[in-house]
N, C-alpha and C positions, 0 to 999 in steps of 0.2 A: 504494500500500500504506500501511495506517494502523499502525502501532508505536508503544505508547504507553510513555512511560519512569517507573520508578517514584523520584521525585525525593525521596520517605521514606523510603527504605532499610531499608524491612523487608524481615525473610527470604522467601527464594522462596513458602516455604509461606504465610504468611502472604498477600503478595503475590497468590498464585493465589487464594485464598481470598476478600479483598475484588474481584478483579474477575470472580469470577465470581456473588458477592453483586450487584455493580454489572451484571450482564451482559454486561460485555467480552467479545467475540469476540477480537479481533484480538490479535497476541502483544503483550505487555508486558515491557521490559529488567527485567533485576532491577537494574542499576548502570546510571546514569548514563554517555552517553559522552562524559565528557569532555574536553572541548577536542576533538575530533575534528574538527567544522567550526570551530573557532578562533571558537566562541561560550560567553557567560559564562552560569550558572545563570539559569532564568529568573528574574525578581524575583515576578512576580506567574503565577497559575496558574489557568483554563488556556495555555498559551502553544503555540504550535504552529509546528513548525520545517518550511520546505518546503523538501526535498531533490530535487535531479534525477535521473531514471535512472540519469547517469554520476557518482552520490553525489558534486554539488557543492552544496555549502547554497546557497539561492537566497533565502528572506527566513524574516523570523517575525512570528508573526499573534499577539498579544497579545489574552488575553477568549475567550471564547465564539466560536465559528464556527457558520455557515450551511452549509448547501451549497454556495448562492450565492456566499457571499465566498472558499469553498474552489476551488471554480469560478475564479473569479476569478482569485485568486492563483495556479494555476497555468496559465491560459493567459500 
């Protein structure tokens, strides 16, 4: 499952509004969660956090992603 987090903190409305300007499907936080996996904001964006089934963070993918490198990362 893909969940993307809104790291600007604009309001919900607003929020819905650029991603579906952007074509987002997939649901988007409106707040950040943080400290949840006991990881710090990312620095640079896009950054992409990989979670397991039994929601333990498992790594984060810094840049742009592939399918291939998504692939990847979670075998």
């Amino acid at each position: 499952m893909v969940v993307g987090i809104n790291y600007d903190q604009l309001p919900a409305e607003r929020t819905a509004e650029q991603a579906k300007k952007m074509g987002i499907e997939f649901p988007v936080l409106i707040a950040e969660p943080a400290g949840r996996w006991g990881q710090e904001k990312p620095e640079v964006l896009p950054t992409t956090f990989i979670v397991g089934a039994d929601g333990r963070w498992l790594r984060t993918l810094v840049g742009p992603q592939t399918v291939e490198s998504l692939e990847a990362a979670v075998k």
